[in-house]
C-alpha positions as CSV (number, residue, x, y, z in Angstrom):
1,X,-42.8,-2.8,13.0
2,X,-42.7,-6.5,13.3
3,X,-41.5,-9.2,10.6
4,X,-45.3,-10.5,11.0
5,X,-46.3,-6.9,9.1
6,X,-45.0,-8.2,5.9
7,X,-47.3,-11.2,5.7
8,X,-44.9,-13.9,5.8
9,X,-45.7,-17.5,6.3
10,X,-46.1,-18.8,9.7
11,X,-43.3,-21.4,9.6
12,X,-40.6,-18.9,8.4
13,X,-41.6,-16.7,11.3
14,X,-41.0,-19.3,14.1
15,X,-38.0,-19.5,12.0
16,X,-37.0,-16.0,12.8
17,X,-38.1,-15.9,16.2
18,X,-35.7,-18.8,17.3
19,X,-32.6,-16.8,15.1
20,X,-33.5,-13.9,18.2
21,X,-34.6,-11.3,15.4
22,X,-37.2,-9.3,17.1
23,X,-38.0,-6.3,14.6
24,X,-36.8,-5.7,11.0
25,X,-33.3,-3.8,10.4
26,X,-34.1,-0.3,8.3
27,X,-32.6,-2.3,5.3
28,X,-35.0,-5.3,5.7
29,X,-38.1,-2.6,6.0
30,X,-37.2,-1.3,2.8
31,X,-36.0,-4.5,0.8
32,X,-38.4,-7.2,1.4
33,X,-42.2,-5.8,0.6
34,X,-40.6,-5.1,-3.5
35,X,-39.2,-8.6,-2.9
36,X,-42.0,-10.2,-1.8
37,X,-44.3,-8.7,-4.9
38,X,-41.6,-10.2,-7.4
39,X,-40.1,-6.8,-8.3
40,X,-36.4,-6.3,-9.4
41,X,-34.6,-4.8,-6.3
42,X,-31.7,-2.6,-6.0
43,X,-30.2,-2.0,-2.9
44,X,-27.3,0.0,-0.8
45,X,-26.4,-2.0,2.1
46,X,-23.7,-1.9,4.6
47,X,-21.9,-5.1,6.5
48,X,-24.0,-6.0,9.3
49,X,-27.3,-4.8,8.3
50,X,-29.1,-7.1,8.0
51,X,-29.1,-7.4,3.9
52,X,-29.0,-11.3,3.8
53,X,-32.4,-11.7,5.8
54,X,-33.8,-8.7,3.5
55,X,-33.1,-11.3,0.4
56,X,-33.5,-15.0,2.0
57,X,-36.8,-14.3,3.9
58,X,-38.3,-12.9,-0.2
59,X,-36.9,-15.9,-1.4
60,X,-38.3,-18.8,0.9
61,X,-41.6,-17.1,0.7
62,X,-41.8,-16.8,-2.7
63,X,-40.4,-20.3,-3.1
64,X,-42.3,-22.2,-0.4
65,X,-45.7,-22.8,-2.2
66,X,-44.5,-23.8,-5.5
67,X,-43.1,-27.1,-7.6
68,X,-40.0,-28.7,-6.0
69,X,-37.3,-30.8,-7.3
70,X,-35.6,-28.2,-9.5
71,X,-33.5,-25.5,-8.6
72,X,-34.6,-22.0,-8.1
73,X,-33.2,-19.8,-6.7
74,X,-29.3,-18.2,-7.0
75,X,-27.4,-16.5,-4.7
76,X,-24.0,-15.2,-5.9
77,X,-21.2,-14.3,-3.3
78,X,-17.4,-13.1,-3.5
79,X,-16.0,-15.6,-1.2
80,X,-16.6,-19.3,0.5
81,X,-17.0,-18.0,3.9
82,X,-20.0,-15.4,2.7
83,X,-21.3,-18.2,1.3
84,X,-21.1,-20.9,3.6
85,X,-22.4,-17.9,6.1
86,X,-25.8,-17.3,3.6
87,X,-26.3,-21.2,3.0
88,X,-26.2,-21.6,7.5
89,X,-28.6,-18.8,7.9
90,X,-31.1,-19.9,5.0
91,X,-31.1,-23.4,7.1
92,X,-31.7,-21.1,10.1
93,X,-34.2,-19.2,9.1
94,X,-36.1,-22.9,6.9
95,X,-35.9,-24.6,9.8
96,X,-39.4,-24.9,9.7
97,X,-39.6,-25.5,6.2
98,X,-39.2,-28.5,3.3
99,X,-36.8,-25.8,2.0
100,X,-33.4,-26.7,1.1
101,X,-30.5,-25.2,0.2
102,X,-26.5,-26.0,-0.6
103,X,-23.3,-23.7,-1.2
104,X,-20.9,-24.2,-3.8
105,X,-17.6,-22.9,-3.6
106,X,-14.1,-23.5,-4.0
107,X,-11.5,-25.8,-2.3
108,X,-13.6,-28.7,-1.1
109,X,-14.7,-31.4,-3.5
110,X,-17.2,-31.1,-6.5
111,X,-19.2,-34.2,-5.5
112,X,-21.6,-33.2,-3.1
113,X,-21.9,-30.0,-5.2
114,X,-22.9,-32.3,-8.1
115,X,-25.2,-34.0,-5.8
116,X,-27.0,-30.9,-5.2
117,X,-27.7,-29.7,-9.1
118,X,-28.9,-33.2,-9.5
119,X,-31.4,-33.2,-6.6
120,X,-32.5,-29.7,-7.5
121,X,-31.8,-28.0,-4.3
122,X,-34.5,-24.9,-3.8
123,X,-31.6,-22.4,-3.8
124,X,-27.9,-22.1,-4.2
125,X,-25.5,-19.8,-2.9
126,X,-22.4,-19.8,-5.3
127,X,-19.5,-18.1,-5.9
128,X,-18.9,-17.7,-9.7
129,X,-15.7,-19.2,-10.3
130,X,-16.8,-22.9,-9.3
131,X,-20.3,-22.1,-10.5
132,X,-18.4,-22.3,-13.9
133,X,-16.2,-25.5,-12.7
134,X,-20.2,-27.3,-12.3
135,X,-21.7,-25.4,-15.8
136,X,-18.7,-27.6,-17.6
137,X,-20.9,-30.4,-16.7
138,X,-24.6,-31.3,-18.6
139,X,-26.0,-32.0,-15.3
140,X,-25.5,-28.3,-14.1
141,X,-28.9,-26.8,-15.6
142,X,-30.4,-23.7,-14.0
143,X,-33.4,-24.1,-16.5
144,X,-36.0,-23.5,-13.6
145,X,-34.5,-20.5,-12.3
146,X,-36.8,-18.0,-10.9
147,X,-34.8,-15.6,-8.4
148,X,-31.4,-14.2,-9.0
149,X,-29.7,-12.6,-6.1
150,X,-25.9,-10.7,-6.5
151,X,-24.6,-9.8,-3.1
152,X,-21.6,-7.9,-2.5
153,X,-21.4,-6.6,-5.9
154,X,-19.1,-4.3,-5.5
155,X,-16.5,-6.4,-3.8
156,X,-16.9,-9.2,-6.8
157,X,-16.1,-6.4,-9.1
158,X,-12.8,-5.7,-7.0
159,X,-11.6,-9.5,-7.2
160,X,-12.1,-9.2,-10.7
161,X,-15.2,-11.3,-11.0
162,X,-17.1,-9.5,-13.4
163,X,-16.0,-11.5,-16.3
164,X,-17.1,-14.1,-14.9
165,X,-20.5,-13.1,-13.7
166,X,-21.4,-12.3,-17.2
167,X,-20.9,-15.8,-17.9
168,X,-22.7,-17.3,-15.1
169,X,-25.6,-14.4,-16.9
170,X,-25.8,-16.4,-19.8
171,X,-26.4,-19.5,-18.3
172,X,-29.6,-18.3,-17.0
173,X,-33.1,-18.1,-17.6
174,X,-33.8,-14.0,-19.0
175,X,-37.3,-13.8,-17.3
176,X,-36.6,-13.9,-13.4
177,X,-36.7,-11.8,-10.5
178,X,-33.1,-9.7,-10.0
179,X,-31.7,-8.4,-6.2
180,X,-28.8,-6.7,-6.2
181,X,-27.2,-5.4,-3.1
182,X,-23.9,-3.4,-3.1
183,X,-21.9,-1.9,-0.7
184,X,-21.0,1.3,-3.1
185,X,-21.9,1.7,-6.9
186,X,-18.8,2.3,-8.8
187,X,-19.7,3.1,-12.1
188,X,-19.5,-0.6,-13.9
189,X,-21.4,-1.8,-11.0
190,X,-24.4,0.7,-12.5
191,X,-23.8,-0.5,-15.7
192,X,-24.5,-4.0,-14.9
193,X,-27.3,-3.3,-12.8
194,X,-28.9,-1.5,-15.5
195,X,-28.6,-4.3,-17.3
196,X,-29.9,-6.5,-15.0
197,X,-32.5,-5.0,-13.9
198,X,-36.2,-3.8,-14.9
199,X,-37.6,-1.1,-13.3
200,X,-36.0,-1.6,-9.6
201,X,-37.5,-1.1,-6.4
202,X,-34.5,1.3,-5.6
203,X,-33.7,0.7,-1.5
204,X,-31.0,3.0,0.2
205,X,-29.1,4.8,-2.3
206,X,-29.4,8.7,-0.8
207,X,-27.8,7.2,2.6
208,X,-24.1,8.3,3.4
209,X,-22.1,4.7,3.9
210,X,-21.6,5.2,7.7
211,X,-20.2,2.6,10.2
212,X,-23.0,1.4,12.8
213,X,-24.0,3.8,15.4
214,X,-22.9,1.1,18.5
215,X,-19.2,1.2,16.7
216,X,-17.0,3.2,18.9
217,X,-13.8,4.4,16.8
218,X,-10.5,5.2,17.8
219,X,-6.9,5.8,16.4
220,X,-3.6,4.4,18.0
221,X,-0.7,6.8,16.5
222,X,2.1,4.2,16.4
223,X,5.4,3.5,14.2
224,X,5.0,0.8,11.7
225,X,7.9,-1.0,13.8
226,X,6.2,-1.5,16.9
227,X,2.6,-2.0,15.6
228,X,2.5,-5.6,16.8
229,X,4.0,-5.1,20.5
230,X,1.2,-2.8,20.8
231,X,-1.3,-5.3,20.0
232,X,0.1,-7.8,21.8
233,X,0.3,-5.5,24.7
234,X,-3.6,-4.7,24.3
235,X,-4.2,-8.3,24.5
236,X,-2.3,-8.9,28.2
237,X,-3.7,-6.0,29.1
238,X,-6.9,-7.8,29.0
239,X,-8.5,-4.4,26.6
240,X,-10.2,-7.1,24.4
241,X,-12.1,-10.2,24.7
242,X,-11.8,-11.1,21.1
243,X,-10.7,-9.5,18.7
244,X,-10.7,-9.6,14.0
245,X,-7.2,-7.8,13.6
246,X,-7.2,-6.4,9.5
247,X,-3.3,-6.6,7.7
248,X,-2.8,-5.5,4.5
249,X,-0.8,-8.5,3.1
250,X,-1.1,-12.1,3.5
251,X,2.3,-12.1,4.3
252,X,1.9,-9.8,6.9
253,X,-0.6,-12.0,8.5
254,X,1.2,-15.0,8.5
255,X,4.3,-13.6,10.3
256,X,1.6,-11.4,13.0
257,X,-0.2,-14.2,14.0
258,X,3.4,-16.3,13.9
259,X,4.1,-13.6,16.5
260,X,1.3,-13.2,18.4
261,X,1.2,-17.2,19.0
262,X,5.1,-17.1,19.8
263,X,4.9,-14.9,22.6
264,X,1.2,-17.1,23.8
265,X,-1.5,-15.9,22.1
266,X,-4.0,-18.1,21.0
267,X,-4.7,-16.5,17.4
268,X,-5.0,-17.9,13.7
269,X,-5.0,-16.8,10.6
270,X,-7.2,-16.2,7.4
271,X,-6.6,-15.5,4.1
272,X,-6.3,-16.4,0.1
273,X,-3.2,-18.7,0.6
274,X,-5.2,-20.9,2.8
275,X,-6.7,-24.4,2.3
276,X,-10.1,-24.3,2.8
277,X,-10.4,-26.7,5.3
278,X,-7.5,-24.6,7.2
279,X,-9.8,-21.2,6.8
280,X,-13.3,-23.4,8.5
281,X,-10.7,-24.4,11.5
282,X,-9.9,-21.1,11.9
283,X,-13.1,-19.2,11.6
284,X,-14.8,-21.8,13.8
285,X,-11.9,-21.9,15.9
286,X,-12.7,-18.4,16.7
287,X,-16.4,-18.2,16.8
288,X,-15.9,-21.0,19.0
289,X,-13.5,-19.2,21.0
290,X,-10.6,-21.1,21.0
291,X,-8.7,-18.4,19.6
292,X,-8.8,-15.0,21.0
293,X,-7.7,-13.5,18.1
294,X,-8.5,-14.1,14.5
295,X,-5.7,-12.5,11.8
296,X,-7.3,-11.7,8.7
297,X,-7.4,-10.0,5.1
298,X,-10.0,-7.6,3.4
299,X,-11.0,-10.5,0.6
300,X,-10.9,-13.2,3.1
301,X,-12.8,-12.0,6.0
302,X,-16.2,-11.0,3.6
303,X,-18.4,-13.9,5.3
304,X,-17.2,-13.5,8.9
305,X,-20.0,-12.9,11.0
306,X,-19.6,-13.3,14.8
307,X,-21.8,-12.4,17.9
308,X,-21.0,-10.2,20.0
309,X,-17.7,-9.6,18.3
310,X,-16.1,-6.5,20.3
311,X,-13.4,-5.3,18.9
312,X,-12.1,-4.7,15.1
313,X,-8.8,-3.6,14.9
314,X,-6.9,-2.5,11.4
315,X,-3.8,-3.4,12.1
316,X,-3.0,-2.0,8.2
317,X,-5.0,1.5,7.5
318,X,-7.1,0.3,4.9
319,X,-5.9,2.2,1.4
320,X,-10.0,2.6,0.5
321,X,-12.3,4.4,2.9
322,X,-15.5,1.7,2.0
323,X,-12.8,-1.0,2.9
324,X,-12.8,0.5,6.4
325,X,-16.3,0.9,6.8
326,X,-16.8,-3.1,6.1
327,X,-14.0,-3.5,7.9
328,X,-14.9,-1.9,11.3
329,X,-18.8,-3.3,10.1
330,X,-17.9,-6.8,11.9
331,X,-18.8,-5.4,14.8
332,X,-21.6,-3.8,16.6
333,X,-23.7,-6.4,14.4
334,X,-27.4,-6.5,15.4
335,X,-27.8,-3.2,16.8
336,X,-24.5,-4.2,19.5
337,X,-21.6,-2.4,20.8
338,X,-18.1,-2.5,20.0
339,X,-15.1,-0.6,19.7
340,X,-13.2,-0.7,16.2
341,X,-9.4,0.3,16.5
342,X,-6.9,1.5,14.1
343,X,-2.8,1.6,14.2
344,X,-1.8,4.6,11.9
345,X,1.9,4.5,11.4
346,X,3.2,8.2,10.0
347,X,3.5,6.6,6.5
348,X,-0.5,6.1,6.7
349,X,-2.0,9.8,7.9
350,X,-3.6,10.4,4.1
351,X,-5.4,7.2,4.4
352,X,-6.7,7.7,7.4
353,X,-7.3,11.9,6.3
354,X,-9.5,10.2,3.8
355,X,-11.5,7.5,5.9
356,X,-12.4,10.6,8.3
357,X,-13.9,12.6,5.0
358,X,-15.8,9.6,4.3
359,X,-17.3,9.0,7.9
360,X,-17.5,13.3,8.2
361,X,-15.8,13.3,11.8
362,X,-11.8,13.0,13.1
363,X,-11.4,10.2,14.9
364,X,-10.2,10.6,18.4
365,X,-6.2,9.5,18.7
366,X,-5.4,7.3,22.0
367,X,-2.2,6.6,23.7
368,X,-1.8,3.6,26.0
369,X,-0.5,4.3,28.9
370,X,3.0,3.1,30.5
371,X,3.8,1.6,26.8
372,X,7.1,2.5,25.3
373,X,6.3,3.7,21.8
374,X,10.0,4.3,21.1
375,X,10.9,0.3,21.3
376,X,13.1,-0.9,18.9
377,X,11.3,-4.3,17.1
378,X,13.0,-7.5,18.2
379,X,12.1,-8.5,14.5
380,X,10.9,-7.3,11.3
381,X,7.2,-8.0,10.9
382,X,7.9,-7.9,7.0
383,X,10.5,-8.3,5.3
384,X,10.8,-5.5,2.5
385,X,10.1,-6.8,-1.0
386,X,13.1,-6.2,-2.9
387,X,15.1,-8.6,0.8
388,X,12.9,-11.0,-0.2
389,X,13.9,-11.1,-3.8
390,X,17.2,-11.0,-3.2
391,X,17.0,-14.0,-0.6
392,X,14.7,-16.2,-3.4
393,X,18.0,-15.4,-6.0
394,X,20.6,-16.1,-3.2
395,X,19.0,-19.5,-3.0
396,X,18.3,-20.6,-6.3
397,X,22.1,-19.5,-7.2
398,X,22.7,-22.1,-4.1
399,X,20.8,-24.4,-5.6
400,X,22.4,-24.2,-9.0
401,X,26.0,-24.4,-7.5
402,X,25.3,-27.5,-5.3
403,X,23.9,-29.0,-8.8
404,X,26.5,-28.1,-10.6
405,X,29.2,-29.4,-8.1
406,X,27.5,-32.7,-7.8
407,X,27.6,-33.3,-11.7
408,X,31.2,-32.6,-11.3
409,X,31.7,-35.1,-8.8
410,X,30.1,-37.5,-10.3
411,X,32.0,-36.9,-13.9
412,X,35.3,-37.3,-11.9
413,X,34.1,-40.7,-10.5
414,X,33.4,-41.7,-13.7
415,X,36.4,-40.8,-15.1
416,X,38.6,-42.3,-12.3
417,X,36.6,-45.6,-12.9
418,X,37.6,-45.7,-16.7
419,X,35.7,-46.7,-19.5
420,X,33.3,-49.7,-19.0
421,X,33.9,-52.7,-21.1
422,X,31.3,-53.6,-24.0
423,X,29.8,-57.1,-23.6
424,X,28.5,-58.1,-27.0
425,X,25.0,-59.3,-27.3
426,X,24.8,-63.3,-26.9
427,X,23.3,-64.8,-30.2
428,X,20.1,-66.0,-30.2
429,X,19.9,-69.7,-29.6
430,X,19.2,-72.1,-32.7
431,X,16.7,-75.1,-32.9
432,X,17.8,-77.7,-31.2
433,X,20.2,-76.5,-28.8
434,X,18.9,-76.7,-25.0
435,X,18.1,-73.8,-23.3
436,X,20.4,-71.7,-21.0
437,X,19.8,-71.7,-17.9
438,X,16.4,-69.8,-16.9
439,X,15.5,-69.2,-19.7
440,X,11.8,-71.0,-20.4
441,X,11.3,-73.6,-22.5
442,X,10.5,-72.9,-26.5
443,X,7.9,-74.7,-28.7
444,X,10.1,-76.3,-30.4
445,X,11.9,-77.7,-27.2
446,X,8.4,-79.0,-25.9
447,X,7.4,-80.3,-29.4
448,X,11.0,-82.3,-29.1
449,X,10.0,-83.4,-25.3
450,X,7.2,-84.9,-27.0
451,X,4.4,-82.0,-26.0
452,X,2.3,-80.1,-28.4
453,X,4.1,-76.5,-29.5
454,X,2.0,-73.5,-27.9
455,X,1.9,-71.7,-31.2
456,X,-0.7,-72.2,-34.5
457,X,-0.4,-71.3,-37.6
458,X,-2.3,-68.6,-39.0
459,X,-5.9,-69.2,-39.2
460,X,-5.9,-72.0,-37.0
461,X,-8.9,-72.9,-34.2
C-alpha cells in the first residue's frame, strides 16, 4: 500500500519520498484515513512506529488549502528533544510546502517563541509547561485553533503533566479535531481521552505493546559493581558501533559517562539537570557521531531518534516493563536491525521477571567471554544515598566552623586594636566665613564675590 493510496497532495508526497519512506508503517495505515476526514483519533502506538508521520502528514493536508496567518494546529510533547524532533520532521516532510511550523519549549529564550504566536505559525509543537510561560502573555491566542494533537500521553501523565494539560485545555477552542496517541492507557489517561474526544476513530488498542521484530534482545547477568567495566569492555571490544546506554539516576549517568570518558571513550551525557544548549550538543554530537556513546535517562531520551542506531543497552533494569519497551524501541527504527542489551545485577531479577511477562518470552542470558566477572570496582559508580548525606553535613558543619573561627579572629583584632576614638561632627559653617577647603562655593559666598546666588525664592521664574 503506498502513501499515494491516501490521496494526499502532491507536494507533501515529494516530501516523503526525499525523507526515504517508501510504504506506510501499520500505525500510519490505520491512523491517517480518520485523520484525514477530520475525525477524533485515538491511538496505541509504540516508539519507533511511525506515530509522528501518522499525525503530521493529516495535519499538513488538512491545513494546506486553507487561510494562513493564524495558528492552527497543536502538537503537545513531554520533552524539548520530542519536540524539537516533531518540529525537524514537519519541515521535512513541508519541504514542499508554504507550511510552517516552530517548537516551543523550555531552556532557550522566549523571543523567537513570541515571534512565532505573533506571525501565526501553521502548527506548534509545545511542551505544556512553557506553553503556559507564552499564555501569560495577550499575544499568545490559539483562537484559530483547528487540530489538537497529545503525543506521548502517557509519559506526560508520568512527569506529572496532567495538571497542566488541563490548563493548556482551557485555552483552546472546544470545536476542533482531537489525536491522541499513547504508549499504554493507564486509567486517567482514559479518562481524559474520554473527555477529549468524540466518537474516536479507535487505532491499535487490541495489540500486545511488543518491541520491534528487527530488535534482538539479550541479558548480561552481571554484579552491580562491575556493570560499567563491562560496558566499557563491550566498547574496546569493538561489539558496538554506537550505542544509547539507559541509567536509572541522573547521578548515575553523570559519574558513567565521567568513567567511560576517563578511561577514552568518547561518550556524553543527557538528562533533566542539563542546560539545554548542553542536551542539543550532546544529542547532535551523537547523531553526528562524535561520540560513540550517548548516556541517557528514561525522561530525557523521549525525542531521540537516530538512524541506524544499533544497540540499546539498559545499563539500569528499567523498574516498568513499558519503560523497557520504549527503551529498547530506539532501535530497529524503520523496519532496521539492532540488538538491545540489558545488565541485570542479582538485586534486579523481578524486574526483569516482569519485562519477560510483558514481552511473553525469557530473554536469552550472555556471558562475554575472557571477562572477569568477579573484579573488584576501582570505584564506586554511586555513591549510596545516606554517604552522600552525610558528606553534604560534613561540609556544611565545615563551613560553619571556618565561619565561626573567622568572626573570632576578627573580634580579637578588634579588641587588641582598642576602642576607636569619636570625632565629633564639625559644625556647619556660618554666613560669612570662607569655605574649607574643597568644599564648593555657597550662594551666599558668590552673592558676596559679587555673582548672582543660584537659589530663588519660592514662586520665582
Amino acid at each position: 500500500m503506498p502513501f499515494s493510496s491516501f490521496g494526499l497532495h502532491p507536494d507533501l508526497l515529494r516530501g516523503i519520498k526525499e525523507m526515504g519512506f517508501t510504504r506506510p508503517t501499520p500505525i500510519q495505515q490505520d491512523a491517517i484515513p480518520p485523520g484525514l476526514q477530520g475525525r477524533d483519533v485515538l491511538a496505541c502506538a509504540m516508539t519507533g512506529s511511525g506515530k509522528t508521520a501518522a499525525f503530521l502528514l493529516p495535519i499538513l493536508h488538512r491545513l494546506m488549502p486553507k487561510r494562513r496567518g493564524v495558528t492552527r494546529a497543536l502538537i503537545l510533547t513531554p520533552t524539548r528533544e520530542l519536540a524539537a524532533q516533531i518540529e525537524e520532521h514537519l519541515s521535512q516532510l513541508a519541504v514542499h510546502t508554504p507550511m510552517s511550523g516552530a517548537a516551543v519549549f523550555g531552556g532557550v529564550g522566549m523571543g523567537p517563541q513570541e515571534h512565532a504566536f505573533r506571525t501565526g505559525v501553521d502548527v506548534i509543537v509545545a511542551t505544556p509547561g512553557r506553553l503556559l510561560d507564552h499564555f501569560r502573555f495577550p499575544y499568545a491566542k490559539l483562537d484559530g485553533l483547528e487540530i489538537l494533537v497529545l503525543d506521548e500521553a502517557d509519559r506526560m501523565l508520568d512527569m506529572g503533566f496532567l495538571p497542566d494539560i488541563r490548563r493548556v485545555l482551557k485555552h483552546l477552542p472546544p470545536r476542533r479535531q482531537t489525536l491522541f496517541f499513547s504508549a499504554t492507557m493507564p486509567e486517567p489517561i482514559v479518562t481524559l481521552t474520554r473527555e477529549l474526544l468524540r466518537q474516536p476513530a479507535t487505532v491499535n488498542l487490541e495489540r500486545k505493546a511488543a518491541p520491534a521484530v528487527g530488535i534482538t534482545q539479550a541479558v548480561y547477568p552481571v554484579a552491580q559493581e562491575v556493570k560499567s567495566s563491562l560496558l566499557l569492555e563491550l566498547v574496546k571490544r569493538d561489539e558496538m558501533k554506537n550505542a544509547l546506554v539507559f541509567t536509572r539516576t541522573k547521578h548515575r549517568a553523570n559519574r558513567l559517562a565521567d568513567f567511560l570518558a576517563r578511561h577514552g571513550v568518547n561518550c556524553e551525557r543527557i538528562h533533566g539537570n542539563r542546560s539545554q544548549a548542553q542536551r542539543t550538543a550532546a544529542l547532535e554530537g551523537f547523531k553526528s557521531g562524535r561520540f560513540r556513546l550517548l548516556v541517557a535517562t528514561d525522561i530525557a531520551a523521549r525525542g531521540i531518534d537516530v538512524e541506524a542506531l544499533s544497540h540499546v543497552i539498559n545499563f539500569d533494569v528499567p523498574a516498568v516493563p513499558d519503560d523497557y519497551i520504549h527503551r529498547v524501541g530506539r532501535t530497529a527504527r524503520a523496519e532496521l536491525t539492532g540488538d538491545a542489551f540489558t545488565f541485570v545485577s542479582p538485586e534486579e531479577e523481578g524486574d526483569l521477571a516482569a519485562i519477560e511477562r510483558a514481552v511473553g518470552k525469557r530473554l536469552p542470558r550472555i556471558v562475554l567471554p575472557d571477562f572477569d566477572y568477579n573484579r573488584r570496582a576501582s570505584e564506586k559508580l554511586e555513591v549510596p544515598l545516606g554517604e552522600r548525606i552525610a558528606a553534604i553535613r560534613a561540609r556544611k558543619a565545615e563551613d560553619r566552623a571556618r565561619a565561626k573561627a573567622k568572626a573570632e579572629r576578627r573580634g580579637q583584632q578588634q579588641a587588641a586594636q582598642g576602642p576607636r576614638p569619636s570625632v565629633a561632627p564639625s559644625p556647619p559653617p556660618r554666613p560669612g566665613q570662607p569655605p574649607r577647603p574643597g568644599q564648593p562655593p555657597r550662594p551666599w559666598d558668590r552673592h558676596a564675590q559679587g555673582q548672582r546666588p543660584t537659589h530663588r525664592r519660592p514662586g520665582g521664574r
